[in-house]
Each structure stands twice: as C-alpha cells, then as structure tokens.
N, C-alpha and C positions, 0 to 999 in steps of 0.2 A: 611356222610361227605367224607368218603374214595373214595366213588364210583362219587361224584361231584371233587375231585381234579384227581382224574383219568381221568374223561370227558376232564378237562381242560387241563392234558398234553398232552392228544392225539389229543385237539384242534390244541394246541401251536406247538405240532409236525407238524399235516399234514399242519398248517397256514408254517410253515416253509420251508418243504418239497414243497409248493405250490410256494414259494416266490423263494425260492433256482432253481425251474427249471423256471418258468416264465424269470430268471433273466440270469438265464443260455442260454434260448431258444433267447431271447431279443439280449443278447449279443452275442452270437453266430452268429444268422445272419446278423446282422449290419456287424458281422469281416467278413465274407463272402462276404459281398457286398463292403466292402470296401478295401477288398484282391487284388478288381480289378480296384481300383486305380490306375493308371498311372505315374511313378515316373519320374519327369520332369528334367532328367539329364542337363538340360542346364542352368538350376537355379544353378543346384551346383557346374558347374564347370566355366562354365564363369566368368570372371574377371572384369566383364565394363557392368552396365546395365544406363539407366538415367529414369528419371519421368518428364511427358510433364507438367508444369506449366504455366497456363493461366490465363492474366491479366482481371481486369473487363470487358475489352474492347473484350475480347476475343481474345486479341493477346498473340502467345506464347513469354515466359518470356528465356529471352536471359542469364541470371545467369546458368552456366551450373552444372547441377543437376545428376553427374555420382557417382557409389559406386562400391568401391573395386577397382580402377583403376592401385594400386600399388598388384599386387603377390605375392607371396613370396611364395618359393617351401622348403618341408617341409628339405629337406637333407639341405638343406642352414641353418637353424635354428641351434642353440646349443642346444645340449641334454639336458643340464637342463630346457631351455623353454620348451620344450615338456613335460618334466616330471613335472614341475610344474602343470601345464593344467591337467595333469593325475590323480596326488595327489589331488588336489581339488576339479576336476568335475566328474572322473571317473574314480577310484583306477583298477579294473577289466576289463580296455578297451580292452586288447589284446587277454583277456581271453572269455569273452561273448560272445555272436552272436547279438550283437543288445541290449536286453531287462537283465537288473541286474535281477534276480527274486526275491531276498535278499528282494531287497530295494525298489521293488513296494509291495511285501506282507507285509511290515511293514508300508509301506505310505497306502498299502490300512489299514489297521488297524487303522491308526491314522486320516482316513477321514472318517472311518465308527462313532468311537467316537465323531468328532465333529459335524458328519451329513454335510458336506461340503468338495469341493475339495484345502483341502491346499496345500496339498506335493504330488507334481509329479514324484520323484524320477527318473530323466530321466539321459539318458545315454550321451555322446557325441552324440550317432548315432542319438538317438533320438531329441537332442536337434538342431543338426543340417536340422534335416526333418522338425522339427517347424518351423526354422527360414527360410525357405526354400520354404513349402507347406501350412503350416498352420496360424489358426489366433493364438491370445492367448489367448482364451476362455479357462473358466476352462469346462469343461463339459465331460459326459464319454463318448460322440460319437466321440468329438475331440479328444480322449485320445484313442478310438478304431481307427482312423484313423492314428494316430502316429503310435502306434504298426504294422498296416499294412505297413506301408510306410515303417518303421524301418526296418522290415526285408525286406524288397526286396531290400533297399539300400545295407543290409549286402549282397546282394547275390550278386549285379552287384559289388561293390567295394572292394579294400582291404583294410585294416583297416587303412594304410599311407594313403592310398587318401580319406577316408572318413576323418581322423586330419587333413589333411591340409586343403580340404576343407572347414572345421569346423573353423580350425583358420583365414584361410582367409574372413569368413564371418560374424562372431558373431559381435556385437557390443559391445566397446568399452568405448562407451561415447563419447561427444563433437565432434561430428559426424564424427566419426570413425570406421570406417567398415574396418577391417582385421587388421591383427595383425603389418603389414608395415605401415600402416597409421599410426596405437597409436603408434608405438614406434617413428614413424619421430612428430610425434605431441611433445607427454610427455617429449620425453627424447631426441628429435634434430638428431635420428642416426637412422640406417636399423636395421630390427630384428636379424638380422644375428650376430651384433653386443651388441645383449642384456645380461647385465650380470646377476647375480643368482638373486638379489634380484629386480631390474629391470623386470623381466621375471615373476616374483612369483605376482610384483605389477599389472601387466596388467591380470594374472590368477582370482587374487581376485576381480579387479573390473567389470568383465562378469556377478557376479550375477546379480547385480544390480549397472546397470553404473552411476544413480545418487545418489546415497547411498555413495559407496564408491568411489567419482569422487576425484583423489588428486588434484584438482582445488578446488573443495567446501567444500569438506568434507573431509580435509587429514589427522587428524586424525585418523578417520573408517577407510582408506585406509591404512593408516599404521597395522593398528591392525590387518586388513583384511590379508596383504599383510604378517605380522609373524603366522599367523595361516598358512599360505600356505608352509611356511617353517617351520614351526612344521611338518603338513603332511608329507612333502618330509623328513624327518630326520626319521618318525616314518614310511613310509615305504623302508628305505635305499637307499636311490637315494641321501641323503648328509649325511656327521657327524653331531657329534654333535655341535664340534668344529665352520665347516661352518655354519650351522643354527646359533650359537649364534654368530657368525660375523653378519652374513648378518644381526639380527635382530637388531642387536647394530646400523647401519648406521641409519642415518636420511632421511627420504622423502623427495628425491631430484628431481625436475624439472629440465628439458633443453629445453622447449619449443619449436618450427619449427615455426615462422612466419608464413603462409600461404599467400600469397600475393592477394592473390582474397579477402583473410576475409569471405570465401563464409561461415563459422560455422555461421555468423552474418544476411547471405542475406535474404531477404525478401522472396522468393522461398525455400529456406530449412526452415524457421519456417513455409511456410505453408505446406510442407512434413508432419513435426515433427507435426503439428497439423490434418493433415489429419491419420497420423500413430496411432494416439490413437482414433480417431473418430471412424475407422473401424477396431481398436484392431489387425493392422498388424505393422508388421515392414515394414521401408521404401524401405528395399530389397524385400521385397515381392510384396509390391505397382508395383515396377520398374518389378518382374517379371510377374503380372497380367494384365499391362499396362494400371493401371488406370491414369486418366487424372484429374488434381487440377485444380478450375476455382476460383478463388480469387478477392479479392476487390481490388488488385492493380489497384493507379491512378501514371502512369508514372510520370507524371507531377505534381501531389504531393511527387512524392517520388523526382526528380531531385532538387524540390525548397527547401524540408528537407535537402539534401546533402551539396545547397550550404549554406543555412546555416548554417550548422557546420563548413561550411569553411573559414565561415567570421569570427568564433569562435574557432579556432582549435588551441587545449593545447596539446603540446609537451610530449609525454611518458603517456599520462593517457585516458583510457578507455573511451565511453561517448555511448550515445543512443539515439534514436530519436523515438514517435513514434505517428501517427495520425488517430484517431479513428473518425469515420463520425457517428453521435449522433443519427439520424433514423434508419439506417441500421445496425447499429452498429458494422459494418465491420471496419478492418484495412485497410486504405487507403494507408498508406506507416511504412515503417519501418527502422531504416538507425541502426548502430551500428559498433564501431571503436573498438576491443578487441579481445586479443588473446583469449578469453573463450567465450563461450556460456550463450549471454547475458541472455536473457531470461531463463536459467536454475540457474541463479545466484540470490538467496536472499541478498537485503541490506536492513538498519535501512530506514525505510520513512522518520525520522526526524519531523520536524514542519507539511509533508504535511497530516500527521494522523488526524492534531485537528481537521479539519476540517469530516470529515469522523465520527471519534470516539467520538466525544467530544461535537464541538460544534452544526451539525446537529442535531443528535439525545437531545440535551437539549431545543433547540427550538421545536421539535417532541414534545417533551415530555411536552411542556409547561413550561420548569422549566425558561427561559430567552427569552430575545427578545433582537432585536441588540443593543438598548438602555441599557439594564441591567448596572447598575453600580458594579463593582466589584474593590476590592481593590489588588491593584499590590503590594507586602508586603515581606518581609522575610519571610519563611515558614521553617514549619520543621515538618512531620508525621512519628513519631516514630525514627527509625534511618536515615530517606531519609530528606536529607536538599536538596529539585532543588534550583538553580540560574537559574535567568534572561542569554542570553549570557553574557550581557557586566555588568553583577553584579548590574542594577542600578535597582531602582525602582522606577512607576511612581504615585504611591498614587491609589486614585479613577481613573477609567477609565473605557469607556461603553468597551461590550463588542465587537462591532467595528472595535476599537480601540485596543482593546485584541488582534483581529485576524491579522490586518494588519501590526501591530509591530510584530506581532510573539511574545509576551511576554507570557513565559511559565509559571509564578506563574497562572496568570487566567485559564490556560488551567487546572491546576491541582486540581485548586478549582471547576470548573465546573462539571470536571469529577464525583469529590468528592458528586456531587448534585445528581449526575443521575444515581451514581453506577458504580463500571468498570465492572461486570457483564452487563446491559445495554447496557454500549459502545459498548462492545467484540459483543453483539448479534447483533446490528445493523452491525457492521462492516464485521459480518460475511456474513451478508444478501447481502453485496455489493462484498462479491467475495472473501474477504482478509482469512489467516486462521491465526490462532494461535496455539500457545502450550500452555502447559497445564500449564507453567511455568507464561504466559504471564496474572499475574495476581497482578499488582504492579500499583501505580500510572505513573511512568514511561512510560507507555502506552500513556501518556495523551500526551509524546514528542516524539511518535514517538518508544519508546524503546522499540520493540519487541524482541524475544527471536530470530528468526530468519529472520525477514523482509518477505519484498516482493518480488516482479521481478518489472517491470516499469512498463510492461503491466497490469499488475492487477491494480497497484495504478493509472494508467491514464483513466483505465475501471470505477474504484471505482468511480471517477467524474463526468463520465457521467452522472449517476444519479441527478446529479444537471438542465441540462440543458433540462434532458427529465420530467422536473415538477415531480422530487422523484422516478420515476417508472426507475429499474434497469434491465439491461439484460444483461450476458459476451460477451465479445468481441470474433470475432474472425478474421484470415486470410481467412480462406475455406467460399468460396461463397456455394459452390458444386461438388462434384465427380461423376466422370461417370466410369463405367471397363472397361475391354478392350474389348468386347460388345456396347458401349455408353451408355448402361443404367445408369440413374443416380440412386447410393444407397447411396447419402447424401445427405440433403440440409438442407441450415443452414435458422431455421425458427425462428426468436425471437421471446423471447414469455416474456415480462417484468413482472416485477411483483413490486406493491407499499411498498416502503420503508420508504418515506417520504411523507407529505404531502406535495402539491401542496405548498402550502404557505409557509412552511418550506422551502423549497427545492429555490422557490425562495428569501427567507428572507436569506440566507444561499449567495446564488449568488451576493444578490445586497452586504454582506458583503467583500465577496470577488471581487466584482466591486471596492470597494473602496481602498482595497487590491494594483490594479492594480494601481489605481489614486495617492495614497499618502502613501502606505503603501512599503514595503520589494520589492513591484513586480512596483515600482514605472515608473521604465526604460520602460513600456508600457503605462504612460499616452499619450504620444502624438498619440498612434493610434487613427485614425478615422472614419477608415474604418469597423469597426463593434464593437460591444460593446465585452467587456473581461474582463471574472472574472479571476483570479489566487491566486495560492499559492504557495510560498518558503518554501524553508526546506534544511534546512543544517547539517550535522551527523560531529562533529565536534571534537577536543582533544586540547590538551595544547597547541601544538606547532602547528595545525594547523588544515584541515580539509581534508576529507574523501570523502567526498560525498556532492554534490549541487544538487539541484531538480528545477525544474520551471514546474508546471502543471498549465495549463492554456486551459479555452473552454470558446467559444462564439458561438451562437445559433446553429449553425451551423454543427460542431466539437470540439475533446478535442484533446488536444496538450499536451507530455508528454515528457521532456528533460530533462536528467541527466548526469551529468558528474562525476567521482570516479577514487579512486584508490582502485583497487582491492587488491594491497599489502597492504593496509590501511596503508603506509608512507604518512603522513602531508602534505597537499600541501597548496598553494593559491587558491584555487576556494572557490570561496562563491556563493549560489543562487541566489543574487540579480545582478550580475556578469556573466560570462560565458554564466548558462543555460536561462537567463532571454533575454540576448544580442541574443542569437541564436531563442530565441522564439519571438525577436521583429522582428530578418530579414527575421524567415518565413512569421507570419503574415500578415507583410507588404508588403509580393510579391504577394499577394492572394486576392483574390474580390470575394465575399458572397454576394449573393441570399438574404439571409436570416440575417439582421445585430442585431434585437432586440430583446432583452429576450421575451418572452409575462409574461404579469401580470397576476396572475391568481386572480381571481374574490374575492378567500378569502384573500387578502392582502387588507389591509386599510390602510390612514392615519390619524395621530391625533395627536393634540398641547398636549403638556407636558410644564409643569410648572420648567423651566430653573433652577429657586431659590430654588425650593424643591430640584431638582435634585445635585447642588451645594454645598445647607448646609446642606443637609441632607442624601443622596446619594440613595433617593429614587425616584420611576416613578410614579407621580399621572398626571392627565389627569387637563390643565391649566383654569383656570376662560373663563366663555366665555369675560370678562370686562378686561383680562389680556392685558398688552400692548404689540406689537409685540417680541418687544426687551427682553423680559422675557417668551418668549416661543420658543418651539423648534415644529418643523415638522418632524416626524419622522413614518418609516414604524410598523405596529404590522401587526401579524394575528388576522383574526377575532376571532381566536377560544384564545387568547389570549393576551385583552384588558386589559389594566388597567382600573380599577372599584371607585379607589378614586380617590377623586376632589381635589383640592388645595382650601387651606384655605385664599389663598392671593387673594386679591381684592375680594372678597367677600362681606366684611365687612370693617368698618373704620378701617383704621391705627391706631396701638398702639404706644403711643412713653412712650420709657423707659431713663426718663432723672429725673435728681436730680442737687440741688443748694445748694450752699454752699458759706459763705463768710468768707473771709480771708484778711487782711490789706487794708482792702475798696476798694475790689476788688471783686466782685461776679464770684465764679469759674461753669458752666453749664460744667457734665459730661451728656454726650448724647452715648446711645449705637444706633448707625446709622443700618439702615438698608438698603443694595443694592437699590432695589426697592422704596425707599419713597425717596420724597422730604420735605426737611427740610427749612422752613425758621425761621430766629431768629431775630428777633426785641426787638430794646431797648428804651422804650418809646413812643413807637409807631414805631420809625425808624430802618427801615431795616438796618439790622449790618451784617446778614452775610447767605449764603444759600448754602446748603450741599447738595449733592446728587451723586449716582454711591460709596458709600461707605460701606461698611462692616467693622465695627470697631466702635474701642471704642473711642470716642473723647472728648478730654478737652477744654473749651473754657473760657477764661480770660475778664473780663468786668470793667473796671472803675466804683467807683460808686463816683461821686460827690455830686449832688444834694442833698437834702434832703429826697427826696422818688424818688424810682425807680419801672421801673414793666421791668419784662423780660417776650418774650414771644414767644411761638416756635407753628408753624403751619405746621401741615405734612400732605403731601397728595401723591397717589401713582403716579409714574411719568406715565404722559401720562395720567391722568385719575382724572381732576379736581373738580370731581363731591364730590368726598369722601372727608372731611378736619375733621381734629381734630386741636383743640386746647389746649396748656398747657401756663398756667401761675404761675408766680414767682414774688412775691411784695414784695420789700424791703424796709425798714423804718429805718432814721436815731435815734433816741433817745440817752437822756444825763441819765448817771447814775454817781450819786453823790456819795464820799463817803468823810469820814473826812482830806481829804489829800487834795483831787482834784478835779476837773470836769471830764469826760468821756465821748466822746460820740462813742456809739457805733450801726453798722447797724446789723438788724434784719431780717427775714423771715418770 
C-alpha cells in the first residue's frame, strides 16, 4: 500500500513538474514573440480618428463618425479628477512600471479556481494598450500581448502622458470618448471645471459604462460613484469630512444638447454594432481602418424622418425603426433623444400579448382567434389588473381580446399556457428577462426591465416570416483596413411558431389595424398591415406609446416616451400610430399580401352555441347562413363537436294556463325557431329572432278553444313541430249558484 501511494506522489509530482515547464516554455515564447509587437504611438496620442460607414448602395454615409475630437491636457484637470481615476483603477500608478504584480498573482489565483479568465487585474497602462491595440478577448495570448505592449509603453512614455492619454480615451458611455466629451455630455461644462463628486461619478462609470450609466441605471452610478470617494478618503487624497459631503449630494445631471443627436444616428448604432460583433472597441475599429457596409436605404430613412415630423411632440424623446422581413437588415433608423436610444430599456406594454401570450397559446393549441373568453373583474391572490378604462366587456373572441387591448383576457390566457411557457417563447424571439419577471403582469407588458425598440420590432418579424425568427441587424458586413471581409451577417432563422400560428396571429392583428386600437391605419391600401398598440401608462397620464406594425414586406417599429417618466398626452393609437400611417403611405411594396399557409383552414361555427353558450362547435351542415359564422382555425386545431341545432326537430318549451277567461301561453322563445300561434285555427300571432321568455294573453269566448303553436328553424321549413292546448268551457253547480268555468 505504502510503496503504491508513493508511486502516485511521484506520479503527481513529475505530472506537475511536466505541466509547470510545458506552461512555462508555452508562455515564454509566445512573450517573446510578442516583445516584437510594434506599439502604435499614433493610436494613443491622436485626438480625431473616424470609421468609413457605407450605405447598402455602397455609398459612404455622410453622419460624421469622429472620436475623441475634444482633448483635454492633463495639467488642465483638477487634482482631485486625477486622483479619483487613481483611487479606483489604479491605487500604485506612479509607483509600478506597467504590470501591479499584487494583483495579477491574486487574479491569477482566482482564475486558476474557477478554471476561466474572470479577473484581469490590469493597470491604467494596461488598460489603455487594450483599449488602444487589442480586442476584448479573454484569453492568455491576449493577456501575454498586453503585458508586452504594457511595457514598452512604460518605456517610451511618462506616466502623465500615459493618464492623460488614458483619460482622453476610455469610454464613457453614451458615446463618449475622453473625459471632455462625458463631462460637456453628463454635466453641460469642460473637465477642467469638474467638481469632486462629479469627477469620482465619471471614474465609477469606466468599469462598465452600461452598468453604471446615470441615464439608466443612476442608482448603480450613485453607489458606484460613493465607493470612489470611499477610496479616495481611505487612501488620503480627501477627509473624512469631504467624502461624507460629497456622498450626501444627490446624482445630478446637466445634460449638453448635441445638435447633430449623432448618439442617436443610424451610423454610430452600426459602429456600436459592428464593436461587439468583432469584440473591439470603436477606437480601435477607427485605428485599424475597418470599413461598416450596412443596410441603409436613404430613402427609407428620409420618408421615416419626415414622418416624425408630421408627428412631432414638443420636449419628448421618440424612435423610428424599419426592419426589411427577408434580409432582416435594418433599413433605416431615425431617433430624437438626448440618450442613447437603443441602450435604453422601456415596459413594451400591451405590445407583449401578442409575443408572450397570445402566439404562443395558439402554438400550443390552447385557443383559436374565435376562442370565447370572458372580460370579467379578476383578482389572483393580491394582484387585482383592470381593463384601462375600468370597464368590462362580458364574453368576447379572443379577436377581439387583442384589438381592444383588453387586458383581463390577456391574463387569463396566459393563466392557460403557463408564464414559464410565455417567458420561453419569448425568449426564442430575442426578448430577455429577469429572474424577477415572473408574475402575471407579464401578460401587460410588465417586465422587470423592458426592452429597447429594436428588439420588440425584431420580435415581430417572426410573424410575417411564417413563425421562423432571426435577430436583426445594422452591419451588412465588415472589411479591415486590408478589405478583407471578417464579417458577414448570414441569417440563419430558426422555427418558433408554426406557419399557421404565425399567420392566425397576423390575420388577428389584421383586424387590430381595421377596427381595433391601431384603427387610424384602416384606410391603407396599399398593402395589407397587421399592428399592435401598447401604451405604459399612470394616473395622471402616460409614459410611453408603441405602434408596431409589418406587412409582407417589412416591420415598422415607432415609439414615443418620456424618459423622465413625467405624465404626458401620448397615447398609441395617437402620435406613434399617426407617424406609422405617413410612413406607410409614402411607400409602394412589391410584395402587398400575407401568403396563406396551406395549414390554415376555414370552417362554419354555429353562432347560437357560441352566444348562449360561449362555446366553438363546428355548425349543421342544414344551419341557416345567418346562424353561422366563417372563421379561420389551424388544421392542427379544429373543433371536433357538432351542433346540436338543426339536426333534429325543434323543441318548444311552452305552457298554458287560464286565468278570468283568458288563456295565458308562457313560451320560452328560442333565437333561431320560428314560432307561429294560432287560435282556432287562425293565425294570432308569429315570433321569431327572440331570446326570452314570453307571455302571451288570449280571449276565450266561445265554448271550446284549441290553441296551437308550430316551430320551425328559420330558413329551414322541412323540420315542423307541433304543440297543442284545448280548452273547454264547463258549468259546476253548487248550492248557491251556477259556475262556469274553462278547463285544459
């Protein structure tokens, strides 16, 4: 036993000893070969690079695309901006040569344990040669060419021109590059003019600029922003005193207009979309001189613009954007906001049900557009939803659910199919959730943190491509500064919905357009258009409007909002609906009509069932027009019972009774039959199109009477029942008087 665990340690050793220099010899000469890297001094000191954006057409895109344009020289700065920066990124800047050794031997530790590269532990110096030479790959050849690069930066530069370099180039958020840009963005004024806690807020949000952006997340940035003045008090660069000042203020903005609105242009989201595609930043793009070829259509983006401006509200944010349903490219994108649309989650509102709710319950076979469902007060556990306007409409298909936007159905449906269900379909189509977002609330749209536009107008697409989904994008293709192309955007869909679903779903929201919330688009006629409203709404007023609307062709995605979520006037049927009919209608389509797909059928339902009973049974083939309905199913989801009406003869449920020589005939009427009633033969009186209970009053004179009632279904003379009632006068004697009295 001794002599086999001895084997083993001296296995475990030499396996060690073997691994230890492998890794050693590995690493080694990759740093060697990568020593002779070439540090590209004109990346780090230049102040003004641009990236060539080209439209579909291949024409370059006129939106000018420059970064870092404003400098800012580091002696200009106030000391505590610097030291801020110091405190958080890099306590030992002045002291090191490049590389902390602390804090890569404890981040190597912590990545040996996980078996993955979390923690970089990187310096200024370093972080500036990332942002500068490198991609953002985690990997240890990237992480052996940093250290190269790191130090030969430290050799050519001094450690001032390496921080200001670094400030002037990091990113920011809300696309802002160098430290003069964020402070004329955030706070309206030059960095030179940044105060303590100011200075600490733009330090904190450099980890991660959409984490802690004080536009979306200002909370995090707050918190972020007192942890940085913790640091700076706990290594003596402030008191105590100042720290609990500065943390006491509140996260204040002063925004900078930008007059171009280029954070919003059509050419910087296809940067920011080209920047993650190939895991660089967009200063690096501009220093490798890669070139963006995009699905811009000029001419779809001009006719978006003007219609916003047929539509255009005063002080509040809005978006445009139009996705081409084959290619699934972004054809135009327009947006009016001092923030960075597309990095902004809002509530979808009403435009969820259709996505979360009611696609996937027709998928799933739980409903068909006919489904009758009852619009009702509700209340599960402590969530009581209302309708908007509080009312209720009784029974209603589900249709009709959708086109009203009546939110009780939407909650009951959900209620059928699971919000587990929902959340996994909707995941499929692009959307994400938290972990929170598990509430019926869902079913309105109530997510934990919303969406962007782009996603919810992508999520659509799926309707018009017969269920099969693919993400949108800007980037056609990238080529470097070589022309080689190392991107190209290839879709590759994948099925969500069934064909039939998907257009069962459309022709819903077809009618949506006609008579429903999205109304203000029936008189198009230029191509057929399904849509959906959605409105994020509060007491005194609203938030947010949506108009999402596609017809064969493309999907159309327009929103309007306040981003300070103060109450406005906008409503969906309103604003984004108006601007979605003046695009439309400047525009002529190739392509105007849904296709049908092979598994959609039609088939008669029996009206009467459906009415008094609020169920779907498939109508007589003997039923009369006017008691059935024509309406779409999928094949894979027919109804299987028949109606019992016309079938068989008519039953009539009547009774007589007589009362001061008068015969009283209670008749329980039925819609569907006709009634005739005869007194003696002679026709007295003929009922029909009635639902109720009826009383009917008769003279009886004569000595004998017959009453007598014949029903048959209307339209359909074949079938007749008859009921009779014979009444008889007679005398009954008693010792007073004569009597005579009538009999049955």
């Amino acid at each position: 036993m001794k002599k086999f665990v001895k084997i083993c340690l001296i296995s475990f050793v030499l396996a060690g000893v073997f691994a230890t220099t492998f890794a050693g010899t590995y690493l080694g000469s990759n740093y060697l070969k990568y020593k002779r890297l070439p540090l590209n001094a004109e990346a780090l000191t230049t102040p003004s690079l641009s990236i060539d954006v080209f439209s579909k057409a291949n024409v370059k895109m006129e939106d000018e695309n420059q970064f870092n344009g404003d400098f800012c020289k580091l002696e200009d700065l106030p000391e505590h901006t610097k030291l801020a920066f110091i405190s958080i990124e890099d306590k030992t800047f002045y002291q090191h040569n490049g590389l902390n050794k602390k804090r890569i031997l404890k981040a190597m530790l912590n990545n040996l344990k996980s078996g993955k590269l979390k923690e970089g532990a990187s310096t200024i110096s370093q972080q500036l040669i990332k942002n500068t030479h490198l991609s953002s790959e985690k990997t240890f050849d990237r992480k052996l060419k940093e250290v190269a690069l790191t130090q030969k930066l430290e050799k050519s530069f001094s450690k001032d021109e390496i921080l200001e370099s670094y400030l002037n180039i990091i990113f920011y958020g809300n696309n802002c590059y160098g430290i003069e840009n964020a402070s004329r963005y955030y706070f309206g004024k030059s960095a030179k003019d940044l105060s303590l806690e100011e200075s600490c807020t733009l330090a904190g949000i450099i980890k991660s600029p959409s984490r802690y952006s004080p536009v979306t997340n200002p909370d995090l940035c707050k918190k972020r922003r007192d942890l940085v003045l913790s640091e700076m008090q706990k290594d003596g660069h402030i008191s105590s005193e100042q720290m609990l000042t500065a943390q006491s203020k509140p996260l204040t903005l002063s925004k900078h207009q930008r007059s171009t609105n280029k954070i919003n242009s059509y050419s910087q989201a296809s940067i920011d979309e080209a920047a993650k595609l190939l895991g660089l930043t967009p200063k690096q793009l501009a220093i490798g001189g890669y070139k963006i070829h995009t699905y811009f259509d000029e001419e779809k983006q001009n006719a978006l613009k003007d219609a916003f401006s047929e539509s255009k509200v005063e002080n509040m944010s809005s978006a445009g954007i139009i996705i081409d349903n084959e290619s699934h490219g972004v054809k135009a994108f327009v947006a009016d906001s001092d923030y960075r649309i597309l990095d902004i989650k809002r509530q979808p509102a009403s435009c969820l049900k259709p996505l979360l709710v009611y696609a996937p319950a027709l998928n799933e076979n739980v409903i068909a557009p006919c489904t009758q469902i009852l619009d009702e007060p509700l209340k599960i556990g402590d969530y009581s939803p209302e309708n908007v306007n509080k009312k209720y409409a009784g029974y209603l298909s589900i249709t009709d659910a959708v086109k009203t936007s009546s939110n009780i159905p939407a909650i009951k449906v959900l209620s059928y199919i699971g919000i587990d269900t929902g959340i996994a379909y909707a995941k499929r189509l692009g959307l994400s959730f938290d972990e929170k977002d598990d509430s019926y609330a869902l079913a309105l749209g109530g997510m934990t943190y919303g969406c962007n536009l782009k996603d919810l107008a992508t999520a659509y697409t799926v309707f018009p491509n017969g269920g099969q989904f693919s993400p949108s994008h800007f980037v056609q293709y990238i080529t470097d500064g070589n022309g080689k192309i190392v991107y190209l955007h290839k879709p590759q869909p994948q099925m969500v919905f069934r064909e039939d679903s998907a257009y069962l779903m459309t022709n819903i929201l077809q009618e949506t357009a006609k008579t429903g919330t999205a109304r203000k688009l029936s008189d198009i006629t230029s191509t057929e258009v399904a849509s959906k409203t959605g409105t994020v709404g509060k007491k005194d007023g609203n938030i947010d409007a949506y108009n999402i609307t596609f017809c064969p062709e493309e999907t159309i995605g327009i929103w309007y909002g306040e981003l300070s979520n103060k109450p406005s006037k906008i409503s969906s049927g309103n604003q984004p609906t108006n601007t979605m009919k003046s695009y439309i209608t400047s525009q002529v389509y190739e392509k105007t009509e849904f296709e049908v797909p092979s598994s959609i059928t039609t088939a008669r339902i029996d009206s009467l069932t459906k009415e008094n009973e609020h169920r779907i049974v498939l109508a007589s083939p003997y039923s009369p027009d006017r008691f059935t309905e024509e309406v779409l199913f999928s094949r894979f989801n027919m109804p299987t019972e028949a109606s019992k009406n016309f079938t068989e003869n008519p039953v009539i449920n009547a009774d007589c009774s007589v009362k001061q020589n008068q015969a009283i005939l209670t008749l329980q009427a039925e819609k569907h039959i006709e009634y005739q009633i005869f007194k003696d033969n002679i026709p007295h009186q003929t009922i029909k199109n009635k639902q109720e209970k009826i009383e009917i009053r008769l003279p009886l004179t004569s000595k004998e009477s017959e009453l007598k009632i014949i029903a048959s279904y209307q339209g359909n003379n074949k079938s007749k029942v008859e009921k009779e009632f014979k009444l008889v006068k007679t005398n009954t004697t008693n010792s007073n008087s004569e009597h005579k009295k009538w009999y049955i």
